[in-house]
C-alpha positions as a printed NumPy array, in Angstrom:
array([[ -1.909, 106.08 , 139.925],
       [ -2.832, 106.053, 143.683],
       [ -4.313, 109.185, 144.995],
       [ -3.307, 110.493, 147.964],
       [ -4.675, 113.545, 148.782],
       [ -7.858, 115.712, 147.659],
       [ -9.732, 118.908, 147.854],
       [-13.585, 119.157, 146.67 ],
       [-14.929, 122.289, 146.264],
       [-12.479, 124.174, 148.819],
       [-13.267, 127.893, 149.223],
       [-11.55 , 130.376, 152.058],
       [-13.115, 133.874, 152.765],
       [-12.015, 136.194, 154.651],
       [-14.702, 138.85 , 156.387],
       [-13.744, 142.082, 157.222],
       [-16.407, 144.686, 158.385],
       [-19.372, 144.573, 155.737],
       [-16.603, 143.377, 153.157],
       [-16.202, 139.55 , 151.714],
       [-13.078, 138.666, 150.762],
       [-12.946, 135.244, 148.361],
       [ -9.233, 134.069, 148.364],
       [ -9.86 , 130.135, 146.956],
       [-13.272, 129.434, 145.481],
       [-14.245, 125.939, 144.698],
       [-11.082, 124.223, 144.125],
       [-11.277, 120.745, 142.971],
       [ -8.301, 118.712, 142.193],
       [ -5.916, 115.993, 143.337],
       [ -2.645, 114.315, 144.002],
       [ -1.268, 110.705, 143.264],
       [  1.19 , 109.222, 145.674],
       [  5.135, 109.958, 144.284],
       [  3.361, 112.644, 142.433],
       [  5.054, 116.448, 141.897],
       [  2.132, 119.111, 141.537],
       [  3.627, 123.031, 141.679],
       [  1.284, 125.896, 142.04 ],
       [  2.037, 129.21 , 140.695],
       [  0.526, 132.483, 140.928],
       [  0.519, 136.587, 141.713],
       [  1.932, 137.572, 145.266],
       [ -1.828, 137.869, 147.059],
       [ -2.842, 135.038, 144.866],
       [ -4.139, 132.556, 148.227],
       [ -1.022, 130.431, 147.249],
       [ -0.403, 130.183, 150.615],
       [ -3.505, 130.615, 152.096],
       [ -3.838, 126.837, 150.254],
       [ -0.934, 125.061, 151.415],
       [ -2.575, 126.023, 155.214],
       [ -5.602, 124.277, 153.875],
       [ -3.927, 121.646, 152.984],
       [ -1.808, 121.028, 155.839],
       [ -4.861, 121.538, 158.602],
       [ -3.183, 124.853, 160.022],
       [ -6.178, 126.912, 158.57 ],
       [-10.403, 125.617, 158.397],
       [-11.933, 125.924, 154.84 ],
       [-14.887, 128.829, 154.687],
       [-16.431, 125.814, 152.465],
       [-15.215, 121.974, 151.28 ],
       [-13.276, 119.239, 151.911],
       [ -9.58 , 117.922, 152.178],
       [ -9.834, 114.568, 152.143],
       [ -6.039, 112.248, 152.829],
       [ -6.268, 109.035, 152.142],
       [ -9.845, 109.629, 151.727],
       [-10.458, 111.001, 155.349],
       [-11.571, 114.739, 155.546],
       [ -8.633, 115.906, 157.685],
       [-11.263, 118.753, 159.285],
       [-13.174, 116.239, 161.158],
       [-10.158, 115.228, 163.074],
       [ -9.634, 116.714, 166.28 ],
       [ -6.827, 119.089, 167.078],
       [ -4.589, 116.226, 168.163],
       [ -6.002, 113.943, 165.754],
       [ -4.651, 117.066, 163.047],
       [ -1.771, 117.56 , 165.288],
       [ -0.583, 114.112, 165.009],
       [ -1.287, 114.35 , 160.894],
       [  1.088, 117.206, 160.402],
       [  3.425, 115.892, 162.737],
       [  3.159, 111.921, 161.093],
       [  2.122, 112.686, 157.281],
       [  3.391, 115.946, 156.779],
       [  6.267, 117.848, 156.043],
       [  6.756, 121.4  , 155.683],
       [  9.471, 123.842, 153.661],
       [  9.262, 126.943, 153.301],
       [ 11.474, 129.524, 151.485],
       [ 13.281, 131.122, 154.603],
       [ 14.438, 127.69 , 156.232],
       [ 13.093, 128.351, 160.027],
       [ 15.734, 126.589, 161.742],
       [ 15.987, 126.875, 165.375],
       [ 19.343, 128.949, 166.088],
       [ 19.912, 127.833, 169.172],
       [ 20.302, 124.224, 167.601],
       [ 22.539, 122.222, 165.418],
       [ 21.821, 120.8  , 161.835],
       [ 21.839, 117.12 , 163.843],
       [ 19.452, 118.801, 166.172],
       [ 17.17 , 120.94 , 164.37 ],
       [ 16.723, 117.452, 161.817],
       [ 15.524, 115.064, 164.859],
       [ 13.391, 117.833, 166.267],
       [ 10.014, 116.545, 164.724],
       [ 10.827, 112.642, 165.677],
       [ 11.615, 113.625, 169.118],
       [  8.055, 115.492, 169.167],
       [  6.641, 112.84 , 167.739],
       [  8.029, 111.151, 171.194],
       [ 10.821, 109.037, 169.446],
       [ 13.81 , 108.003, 171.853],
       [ 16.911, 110.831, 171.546],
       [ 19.443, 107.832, 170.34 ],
       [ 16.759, 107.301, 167.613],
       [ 16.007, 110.27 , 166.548],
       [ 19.561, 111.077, 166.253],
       [ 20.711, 108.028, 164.159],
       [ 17.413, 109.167, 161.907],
       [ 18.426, 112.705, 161.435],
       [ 22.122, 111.752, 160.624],
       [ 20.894, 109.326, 157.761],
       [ 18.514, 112.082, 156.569],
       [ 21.325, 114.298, 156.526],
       [ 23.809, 111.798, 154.717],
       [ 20.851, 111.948, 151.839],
       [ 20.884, 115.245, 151.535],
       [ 24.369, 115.634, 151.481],
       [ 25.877, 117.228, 154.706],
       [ 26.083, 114.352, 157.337],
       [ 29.571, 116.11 , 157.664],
       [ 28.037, 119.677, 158.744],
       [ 25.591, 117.824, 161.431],
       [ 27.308, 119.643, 164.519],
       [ 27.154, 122.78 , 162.46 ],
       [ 24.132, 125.625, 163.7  ],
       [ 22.719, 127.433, 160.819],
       [ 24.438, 130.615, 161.087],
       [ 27.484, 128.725, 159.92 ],
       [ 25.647, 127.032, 157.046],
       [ 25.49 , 128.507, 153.562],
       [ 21.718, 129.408, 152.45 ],
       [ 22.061, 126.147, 150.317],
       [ 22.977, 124.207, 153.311],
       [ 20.288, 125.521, 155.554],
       [ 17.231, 124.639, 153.096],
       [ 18.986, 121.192, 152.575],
       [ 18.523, 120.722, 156.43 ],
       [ 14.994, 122.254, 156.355],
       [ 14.209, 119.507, 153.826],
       [ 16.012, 116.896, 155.811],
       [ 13.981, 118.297, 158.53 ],
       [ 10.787, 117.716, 156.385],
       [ 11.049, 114.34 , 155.276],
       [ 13.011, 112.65 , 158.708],
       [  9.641, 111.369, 159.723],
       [  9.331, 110.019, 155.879],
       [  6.23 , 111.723, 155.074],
       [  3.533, 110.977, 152.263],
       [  3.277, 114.848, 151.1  ],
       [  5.64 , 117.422, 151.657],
       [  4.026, 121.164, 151.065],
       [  7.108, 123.407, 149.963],
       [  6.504, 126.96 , 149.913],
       [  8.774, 128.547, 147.205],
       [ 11.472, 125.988, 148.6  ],
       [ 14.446, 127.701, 145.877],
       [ 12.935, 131.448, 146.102],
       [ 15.809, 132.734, 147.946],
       [ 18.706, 130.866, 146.463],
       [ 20.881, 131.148, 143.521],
       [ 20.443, 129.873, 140.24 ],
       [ 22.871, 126.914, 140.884],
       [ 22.121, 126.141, 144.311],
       [ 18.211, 125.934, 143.082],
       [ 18.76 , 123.475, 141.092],
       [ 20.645, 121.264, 143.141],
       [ 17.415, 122.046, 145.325],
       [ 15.332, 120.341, 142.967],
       [ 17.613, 117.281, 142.053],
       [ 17.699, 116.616, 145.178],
       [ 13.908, 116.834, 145.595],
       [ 13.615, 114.988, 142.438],
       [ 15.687, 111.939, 144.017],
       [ 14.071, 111.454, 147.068],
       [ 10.769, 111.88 , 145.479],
       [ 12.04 , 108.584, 143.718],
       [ 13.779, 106.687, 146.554],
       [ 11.484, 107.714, 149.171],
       [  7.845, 108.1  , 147.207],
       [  6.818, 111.413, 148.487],
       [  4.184, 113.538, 147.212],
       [  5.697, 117.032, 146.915],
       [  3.126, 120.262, 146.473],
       [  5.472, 122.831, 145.597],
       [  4.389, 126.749, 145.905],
       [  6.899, 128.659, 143.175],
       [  7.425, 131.815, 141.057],
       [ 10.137, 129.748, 139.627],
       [  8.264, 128.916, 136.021],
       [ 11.09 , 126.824, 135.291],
       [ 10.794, 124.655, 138.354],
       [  7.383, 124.184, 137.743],
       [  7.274, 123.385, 134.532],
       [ 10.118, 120.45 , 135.592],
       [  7.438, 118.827, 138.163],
       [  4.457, 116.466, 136.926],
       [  1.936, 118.838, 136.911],
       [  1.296, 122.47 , 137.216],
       [ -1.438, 124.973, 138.128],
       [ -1.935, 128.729, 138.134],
       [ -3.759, 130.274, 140.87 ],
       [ -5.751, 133.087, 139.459],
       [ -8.722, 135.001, 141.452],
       [ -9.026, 132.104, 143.076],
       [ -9.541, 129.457, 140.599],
       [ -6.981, 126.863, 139.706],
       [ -6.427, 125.779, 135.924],
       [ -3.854, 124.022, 134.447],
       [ -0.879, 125.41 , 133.297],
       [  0.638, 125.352, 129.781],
       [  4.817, 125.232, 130.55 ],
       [  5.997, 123.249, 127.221],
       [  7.757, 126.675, 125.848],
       [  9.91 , 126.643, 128.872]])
């Protein structure tokens, strides 16, 4: 398999007074291209002090993050910028959609950042949305969306630009049972059709132990988990 993405011997302190603080300590490990990697750990694990890493929107204390073999902290902020904007896509467990906006909207906001035309950033956004489902709740603003709904536009959101990695941070922690796991079919198929690399932040053992690989976080060391009783 291809690899994609990176990290060699990643550490993150944090300094407070006369007190040291190691969150991530000498991580070492990588992703292939159309790969699904979850990371699990304790609340106050560095979880997501290590998707930040990852997505340039924090500097390492120590190490490298290298994408597509290029150490993304040697680029310069619009050099990063344009990464996370280009190669990245983001989810997170409490959707962050713009209020103000509708799905169609909130969907085509990264393209039109990204300086793409309105008319194409709309007819982008309303395929996007057909994938996921609700091309016929595009006029619809989140507060009329169901919580399902609004994470399947956050992950239309995500993946309009069609990203190489998406970094989901626990992506089905505030849904249902049911509506989780159409969360993760649905990640699951466009992971296929689309051949996205999906780093997935979860306490939900059972959706980790459903994605290619998975690692606990403990004291700041990553080691591979053992999921085959669940």
């Amino acid at each position: 398999m291809e690899e994609l993405l990176s990290c060699v011997s990643l550490s993150k302190e944090y300094n407070e007074a006369e007190n040291s603080v190691t969150v991530l300590n000498k991580l070492n490990f990588a992703i292939n291209r159309a790969e699904q990697v979850a990371i699990v750990g304790s609340s106050g694990s560095g979880k997501s002090t290590l998707l930040h890493l990852l997505g340039a929107l924090d500097k390492p204390s120590e190490g490298e993050v290298l994408f597509e073999g290029k150490n993304i902290f040697e680029f310069s902020q619009r050099q990063q910028a344009q990464f996370r904007n280009q190669s990245l896509g983001f989810v997170y467990q409490f959707h962050h959609l713009l209020p103000e906006f509708n799905a169609l909207e909130n969907v085509a906001m990264p393209l039109m950042i990204g300086k793409v035309s309105i008319k194409d950033s709309n007819q982008r956004a309303m395929a996007m949305l057909e994938k996921v489902g609700l091309e016929n709740r595009a006029l619809h603003k989140p507060a009329e969306l169901s919580g399902g709904e609004r994470q399947r536009v956050a992950i239309a959101r995500a993946l309009v630009t069609e990203p190489k990695l998406i970094l989901a941070d626990e992506p089905t922690g505030n849904l249902d049972q049911k509506t989780g796991e159409s969360i993760y079919q649905l990640l699951n198929d466009l992971r296929i059709h689309m051949q996205t690399s999906f780093v997935v932040v979860t306490h939900d053992i059972k959706l980790a132990s459903r994605l290619d690989r998975s690692f606990n976080l403990v004291e700041g060391t990553l080691t591979t988990s053992d999921m085959s009783g669940f």
